[in-house]
C-alpha positions in Angstrom: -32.8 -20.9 -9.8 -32.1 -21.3 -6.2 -28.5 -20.7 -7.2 -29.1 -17.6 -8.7 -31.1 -16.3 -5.9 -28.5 -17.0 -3.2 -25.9 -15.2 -5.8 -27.9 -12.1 -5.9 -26.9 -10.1 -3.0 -23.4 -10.6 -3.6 -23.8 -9.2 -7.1 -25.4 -6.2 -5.9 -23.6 -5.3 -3.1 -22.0 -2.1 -5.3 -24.7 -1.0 -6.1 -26.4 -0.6 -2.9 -23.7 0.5 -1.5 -23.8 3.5 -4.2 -27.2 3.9 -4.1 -26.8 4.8 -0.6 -24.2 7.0 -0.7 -25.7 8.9 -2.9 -29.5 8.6 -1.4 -30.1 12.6 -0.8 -29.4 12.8 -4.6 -32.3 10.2 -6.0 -35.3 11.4 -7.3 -37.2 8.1 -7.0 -37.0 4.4 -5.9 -40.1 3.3 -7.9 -39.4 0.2 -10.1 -36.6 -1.3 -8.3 -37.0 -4.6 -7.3 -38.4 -5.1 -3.3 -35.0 -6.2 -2.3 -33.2 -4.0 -3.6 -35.2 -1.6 -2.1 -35.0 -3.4 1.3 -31.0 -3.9 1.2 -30.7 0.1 0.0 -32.9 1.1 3.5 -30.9 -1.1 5.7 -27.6 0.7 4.1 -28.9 4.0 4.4 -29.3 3.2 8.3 -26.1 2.0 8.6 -24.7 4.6 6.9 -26.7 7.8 9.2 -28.6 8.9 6.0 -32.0 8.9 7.0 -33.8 11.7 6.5 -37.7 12.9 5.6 -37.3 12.9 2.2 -35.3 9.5 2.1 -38.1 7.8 4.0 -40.8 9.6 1.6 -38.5 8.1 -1.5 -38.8 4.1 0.7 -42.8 5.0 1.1 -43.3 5.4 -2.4 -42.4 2.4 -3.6 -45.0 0.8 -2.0 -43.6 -2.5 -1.1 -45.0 -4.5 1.8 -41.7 -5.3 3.5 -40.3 -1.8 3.2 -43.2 -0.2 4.5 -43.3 -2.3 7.6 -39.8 -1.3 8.2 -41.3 2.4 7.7 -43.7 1.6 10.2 -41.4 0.2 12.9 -39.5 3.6 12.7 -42.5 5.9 14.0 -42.0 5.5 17.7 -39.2 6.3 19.9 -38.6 3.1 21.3 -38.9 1.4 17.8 -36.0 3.3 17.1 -33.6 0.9 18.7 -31.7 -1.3 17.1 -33.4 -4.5 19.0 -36.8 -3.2 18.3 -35.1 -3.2 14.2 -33.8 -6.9 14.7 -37.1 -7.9 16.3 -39.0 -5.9 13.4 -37.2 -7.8 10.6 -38.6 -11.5 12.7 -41.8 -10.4 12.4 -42.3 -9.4 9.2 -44.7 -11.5 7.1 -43.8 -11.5 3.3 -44.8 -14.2 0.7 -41.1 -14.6 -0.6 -38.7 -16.1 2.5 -35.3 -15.8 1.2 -36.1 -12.0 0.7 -36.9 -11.9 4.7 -34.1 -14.0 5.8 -31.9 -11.9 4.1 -33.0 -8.7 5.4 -33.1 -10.4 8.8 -29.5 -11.1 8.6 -28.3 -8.2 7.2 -29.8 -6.1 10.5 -28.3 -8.7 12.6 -24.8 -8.4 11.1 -24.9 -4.2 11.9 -22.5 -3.9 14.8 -22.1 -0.3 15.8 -25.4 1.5 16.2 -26.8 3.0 13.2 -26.2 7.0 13.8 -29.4 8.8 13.6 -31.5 6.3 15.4 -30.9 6.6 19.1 -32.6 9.6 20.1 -31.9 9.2 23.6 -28.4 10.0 23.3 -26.5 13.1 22.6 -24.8 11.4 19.6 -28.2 11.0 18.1 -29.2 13.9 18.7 -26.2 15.4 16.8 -26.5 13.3 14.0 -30.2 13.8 13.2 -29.5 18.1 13.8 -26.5 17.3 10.9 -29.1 15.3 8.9 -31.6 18.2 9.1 -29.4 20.8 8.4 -27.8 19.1 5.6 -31.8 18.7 3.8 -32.4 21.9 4.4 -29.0 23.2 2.6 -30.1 20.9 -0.4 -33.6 21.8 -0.5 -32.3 25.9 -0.7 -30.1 24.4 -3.2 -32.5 23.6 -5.8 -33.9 26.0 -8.3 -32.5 29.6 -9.2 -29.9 30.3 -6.7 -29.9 34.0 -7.3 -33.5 34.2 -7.3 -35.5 36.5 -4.6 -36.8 34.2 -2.0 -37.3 33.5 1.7 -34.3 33.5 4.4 -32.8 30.0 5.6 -35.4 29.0 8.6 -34.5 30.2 11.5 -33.8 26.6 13.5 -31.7 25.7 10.4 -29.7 29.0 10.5 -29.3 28.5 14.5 -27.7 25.2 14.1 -25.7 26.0 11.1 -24.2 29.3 12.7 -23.6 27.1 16.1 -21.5 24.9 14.0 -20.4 27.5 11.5 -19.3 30.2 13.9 -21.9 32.4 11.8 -22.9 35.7 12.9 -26.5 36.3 13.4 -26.5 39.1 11.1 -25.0 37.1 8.0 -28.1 35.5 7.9 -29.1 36.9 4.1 -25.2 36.3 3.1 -25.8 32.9 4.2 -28.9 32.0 2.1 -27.0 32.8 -0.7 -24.4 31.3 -0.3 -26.2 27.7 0.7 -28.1 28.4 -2.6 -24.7 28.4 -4.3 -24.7 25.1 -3.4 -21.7 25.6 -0.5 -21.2 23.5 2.3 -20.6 23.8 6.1 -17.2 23.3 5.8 -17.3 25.8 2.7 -19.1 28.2 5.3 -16.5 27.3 8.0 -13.4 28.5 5.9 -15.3 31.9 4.9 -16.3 33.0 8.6 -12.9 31.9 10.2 -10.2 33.2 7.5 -12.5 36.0 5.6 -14.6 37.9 8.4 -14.8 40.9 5.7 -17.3 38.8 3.2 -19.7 39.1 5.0 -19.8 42.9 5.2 -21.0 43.1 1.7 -24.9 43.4 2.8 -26.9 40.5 1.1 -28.7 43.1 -1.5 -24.9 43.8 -3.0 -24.0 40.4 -2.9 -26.7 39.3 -4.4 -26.6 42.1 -7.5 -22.7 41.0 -8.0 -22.8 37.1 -8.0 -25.3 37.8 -10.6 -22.9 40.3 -12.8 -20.4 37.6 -12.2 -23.1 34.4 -13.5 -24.4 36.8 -16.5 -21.2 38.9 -17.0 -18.9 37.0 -16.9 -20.4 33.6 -17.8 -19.9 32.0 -14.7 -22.1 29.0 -13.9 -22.8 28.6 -10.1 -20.6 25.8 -9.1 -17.8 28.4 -10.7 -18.6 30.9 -8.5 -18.7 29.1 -5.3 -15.0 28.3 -6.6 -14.2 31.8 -7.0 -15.7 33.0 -4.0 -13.5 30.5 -1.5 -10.6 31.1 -3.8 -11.1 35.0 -3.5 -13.2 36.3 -1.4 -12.7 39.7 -1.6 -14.2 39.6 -5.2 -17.4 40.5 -3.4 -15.5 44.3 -1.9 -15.0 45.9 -5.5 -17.9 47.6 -6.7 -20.0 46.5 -9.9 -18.9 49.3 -12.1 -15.4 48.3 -11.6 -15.6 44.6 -12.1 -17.8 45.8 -15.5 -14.7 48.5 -16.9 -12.8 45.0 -16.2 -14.8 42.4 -17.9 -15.0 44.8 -21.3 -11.2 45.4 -21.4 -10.9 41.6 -21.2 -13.4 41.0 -23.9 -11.9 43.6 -25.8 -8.4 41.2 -26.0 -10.4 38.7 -28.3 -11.4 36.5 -25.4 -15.5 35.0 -25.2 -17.5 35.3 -22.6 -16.5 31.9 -21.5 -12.8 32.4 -22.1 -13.2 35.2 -19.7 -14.4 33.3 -17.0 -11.9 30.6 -17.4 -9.2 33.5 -16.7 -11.2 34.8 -13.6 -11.1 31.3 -12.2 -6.9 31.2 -12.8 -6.4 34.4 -11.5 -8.9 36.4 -9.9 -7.4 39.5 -9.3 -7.1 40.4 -12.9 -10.9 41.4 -12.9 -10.3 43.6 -10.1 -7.3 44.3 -8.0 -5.1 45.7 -11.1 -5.4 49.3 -12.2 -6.5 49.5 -15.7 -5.0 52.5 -16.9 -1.6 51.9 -14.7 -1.2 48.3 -14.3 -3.0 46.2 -17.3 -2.7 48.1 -20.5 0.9 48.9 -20.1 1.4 45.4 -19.8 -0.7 44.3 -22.0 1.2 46.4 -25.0 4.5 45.5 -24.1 3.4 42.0 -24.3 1.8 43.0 -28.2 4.9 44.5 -28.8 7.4 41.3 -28.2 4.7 39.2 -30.0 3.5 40.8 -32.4 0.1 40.8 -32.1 -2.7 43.0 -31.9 -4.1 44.0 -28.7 -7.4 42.5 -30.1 -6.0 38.6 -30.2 -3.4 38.5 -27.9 -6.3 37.5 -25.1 -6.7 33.7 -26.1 -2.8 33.3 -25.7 -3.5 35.7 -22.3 -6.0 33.1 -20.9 -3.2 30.1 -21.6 -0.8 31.6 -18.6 -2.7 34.1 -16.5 0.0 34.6 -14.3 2.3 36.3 -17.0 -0.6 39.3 -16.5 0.6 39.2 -12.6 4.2 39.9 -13.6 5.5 43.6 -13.8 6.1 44.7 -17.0 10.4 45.6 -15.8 10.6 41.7 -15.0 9.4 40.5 -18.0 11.4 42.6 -19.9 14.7 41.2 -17.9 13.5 37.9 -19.2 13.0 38.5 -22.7 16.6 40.4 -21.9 17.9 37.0 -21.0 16.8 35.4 -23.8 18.1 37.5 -26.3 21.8 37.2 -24.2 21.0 33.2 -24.8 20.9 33.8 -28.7 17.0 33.9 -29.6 16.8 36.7 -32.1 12.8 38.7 -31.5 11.3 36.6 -34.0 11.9 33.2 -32.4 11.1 34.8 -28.8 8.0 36.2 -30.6 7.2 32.6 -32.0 8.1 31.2 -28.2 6.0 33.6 -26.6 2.6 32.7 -28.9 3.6 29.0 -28.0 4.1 28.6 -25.0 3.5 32.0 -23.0 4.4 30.4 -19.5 8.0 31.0 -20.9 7.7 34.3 -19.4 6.2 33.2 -16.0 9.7 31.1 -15.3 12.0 33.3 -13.4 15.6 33.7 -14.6 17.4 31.6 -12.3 15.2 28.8 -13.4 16.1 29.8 -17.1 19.7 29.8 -17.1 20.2 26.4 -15.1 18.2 25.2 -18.2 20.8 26.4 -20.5 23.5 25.6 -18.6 22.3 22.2 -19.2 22.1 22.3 -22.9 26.0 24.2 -23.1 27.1 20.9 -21.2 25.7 18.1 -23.2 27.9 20.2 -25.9 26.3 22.6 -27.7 26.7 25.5 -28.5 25.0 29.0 -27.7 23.4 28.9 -31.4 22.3 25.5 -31.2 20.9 25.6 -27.7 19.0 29.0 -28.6 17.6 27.0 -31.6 16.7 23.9 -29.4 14.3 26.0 -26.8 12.7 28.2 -30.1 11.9 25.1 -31.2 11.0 23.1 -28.0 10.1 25.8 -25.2 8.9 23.3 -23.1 12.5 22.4 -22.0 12.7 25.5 -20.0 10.8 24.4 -17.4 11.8 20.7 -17.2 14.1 19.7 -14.1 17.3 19.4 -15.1 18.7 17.0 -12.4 15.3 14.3 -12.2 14.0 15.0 -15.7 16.6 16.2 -18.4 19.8 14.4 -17.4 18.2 11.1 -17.0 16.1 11.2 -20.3 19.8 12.6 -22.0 22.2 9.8 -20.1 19.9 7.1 -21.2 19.8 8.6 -24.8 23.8 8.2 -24.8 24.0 5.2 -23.2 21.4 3.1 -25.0 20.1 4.7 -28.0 23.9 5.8 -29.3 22.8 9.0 -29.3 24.7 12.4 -28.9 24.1 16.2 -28.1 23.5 16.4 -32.3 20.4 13.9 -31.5 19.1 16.4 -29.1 20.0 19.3 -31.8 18.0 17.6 -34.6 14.9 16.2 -32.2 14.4 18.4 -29.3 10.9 17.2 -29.2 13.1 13.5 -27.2 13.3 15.7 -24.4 9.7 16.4 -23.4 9.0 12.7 -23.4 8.2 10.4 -20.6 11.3 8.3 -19.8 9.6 5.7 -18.2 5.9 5.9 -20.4 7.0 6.5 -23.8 11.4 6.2 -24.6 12.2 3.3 -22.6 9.3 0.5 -23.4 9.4 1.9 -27.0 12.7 1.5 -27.3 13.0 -2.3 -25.6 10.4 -3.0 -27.7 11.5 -2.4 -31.0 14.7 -4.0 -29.8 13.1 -7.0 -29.2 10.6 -7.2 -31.9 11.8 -5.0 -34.7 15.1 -6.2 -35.2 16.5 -3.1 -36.8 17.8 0.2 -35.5 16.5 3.8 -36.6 17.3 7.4 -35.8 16.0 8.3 -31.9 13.5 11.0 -34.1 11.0 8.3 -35.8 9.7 5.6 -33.6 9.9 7.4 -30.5 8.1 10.6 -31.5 5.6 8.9 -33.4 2.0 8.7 -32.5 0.5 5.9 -30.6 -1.3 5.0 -33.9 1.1 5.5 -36.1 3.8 3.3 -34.0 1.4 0.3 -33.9 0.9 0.4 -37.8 4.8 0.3 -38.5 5.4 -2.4 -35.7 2.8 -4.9 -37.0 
């Protein structure tokens, strides 16, 4: 038994330590054990996390030795840390090893636990972080969107002073801090996007809630939006509406939607519908044969092919056609893989270059990338020439292997051909074609090898 009590604070060492880290978090404390609840307080202090709402969380577990800690923290001078060592001494509990403990554990603290010297300017600093930092969370909870009070004014002082804030974002900057956003979120707005915060906090308010009820996104989705684009917040609702319903109108969900705002922002706002997007969008109907009203789910899969102008993509279907891929085949490619179009040509033709010098022809390297399209944006020189050199050089493979498995060269060299391969060396004693064992499932490759 005595054993097992000296081996206790080793094996909870993690879990204080996590716990504490995320203290501000916690809802309650009540029902842990009263050294547990000791050796998380002591952590907390060490790590600068005090706080009124972490001392009311200590208080309501009503334990003996963690309220006379409480208690030693009331008055300025207790806040040392020799008043803290001297507390821990004097401490009268029924169960020693729990005291000792504790005891040493303050003892063995050797900077100065931030956010208990008052006196000092450091302190000082810390507990102003501290505060501001439970006031953010406290604004955080609830309905973010809701209409409710401003950010106190002490809270917006010290958070504009650190922030470089404007007095007159004050209403932006509620909402914002009910988004959840940080200083350091706050910091990258006021220093590289000034022009947010013109949108007056009635406006902002009216479109982050389009954007949540809209759109579908969730809050933590548009605090990622907002420092990912901020000037979202300068197009007017009526516009980012005409937007939203000509997405929708593609095929894509209300979630689907929001998933392509997140990947590219501007296409709810910054392109002109009538001269920009639905040309586009029918030129890319017309290569794949599809219908305006479920080509959006292939859309949402490369967002960045709806940044492209419709002349380049037409040189790069032009390209593909010169590299022997008849419509129907770039068609197929296209509902694929649509990030075909997003590679520029350069990029393209060094990747069939490659496949003309392994050996094959123009017809067989068009039919390779229709069937594989993923080659096309594989490095040649640290990806593709490795995977085919070892393929000649150990498998006894050939350009023909590549021609009747393209599929070999989208796999992991090092994670799936090379242990696979030494492995049924080793173990299998017989050879096969490089298409079975190495394509085959994970599954499927432990059933055949047993």
């Amino acid at each position: 038994m005595n054993k097992l009590q000296s081996d206790l604070p080793s094996l909870t060492d993690l879990s204080v330590r996590k716990v504490a880290s995320i203290i501000e978090r916690v809802s309650s404390l009540e029902g842990l054990p009263e050294e547990l609840v000791c050796r998380i307080f002591v952590e907390v202090l060490a790590r600068g996390k005090l706080t009124p709402r972490v001392l009311e969380l200590v208080k309501q577990t009503e334990h003996d030795l963690v309220l006379g800690q409480v208690q030693a923290l009331k008055g300025r001078d207790c806040l040392s840390r020799q008043r803290l060592q001297c507390s821990a001494s004097s401490v009268t509990v029924a169960d020693a090893p729990v005291k000792a403990h504790l005891e040493e554990l303050l003892l063995e603290r050797q900077p100065r636990p931030c956010g208990i010297a008052f006196g000092s300017r450091a302190g000082e600093s810390t507990k102003c972080h501290n505060v501001v930092q439970s006031k953010l969370q406290e604004l955080a909870e609830g309905d973010s969107l809701e209409e409710g009070p401003l950010l106190d004014g002490a809270t917006f002082h010290n958070l504009a002073r650190q922030c470089r804030l404007q007095p007159r974002w004050h209403g932006q900057v509620t909402l914002l801090c009910r988004l959840g956003m940080t200083k350091s979120d706050l910091q990258q707005l006021s220093s590289g996007h000034a022009r947010f915060f013109n949108c007056t906090p009635t406006s902002l308010r009216a479109k982050l809630m389009f954007l949540r009820s809209e759109v579908g996104l969730r809050d933590a989705e548009l605090r990622r939006l907002l420092l990912k684009f901020p000037r979202i917040v300068e197009y007017s609702i009526r516009l980012l509406t005409a937007h939203a319903h000509f997405w929708r109108s593609t095929g894509l969900s209300t979630r689907q939607v929001a998933k392509l705002v997140l990947l590219q922002p501007a296409l709810l706002s910054s392109f002109n519908l009538e001269t920009t997007l639905r040309p586009r969008l029918a030129y890319l109907c017309g290569i794949s044969h599809l219908p305006a009203e479920g080509i959006g789910p292939v859309i949402v899969r490369a967002p960045s092919v709806m940044d492209t102008s419709t002349d380049t993509l037409r040189m790069r279907v032009a390209l593909l056609r010169e590299a022997g891929l008849n419509k129907k085949q770039i068609a197929r490619m296209f509902v694929a893989q649509p990030q075909v179009l997003c590679l520029s040509q350069s990029s393209v033709s060094k990747r069939l270059h490659f496949l003309h010098t392994i050996g094959l022809s123009q017809a067989d390297a068009a039919s390779v990338v229709a069937r594989c399209p993923s080659v096309l944006a594989l490095d040649v020189d640290c990806n593709l020439w490795p995977k085919y050199n070892y393929l000649t050089q150990h498998l006894e493979g050939s350009a023909a292997s590549i021609l009747s498995c393209p599929v070999y060269l989208t796999l992991s060299l090092k994670g799936r051909i090379i242990p696979r391969h030494r492995f049924w060396e080793r173990h299998m004693q017989r050879r096969l074609p490089v298409q079975p064992y190495l394509t085959w499932s994970d599954a499927m490759f432990c059933e055949k090898a047993v």
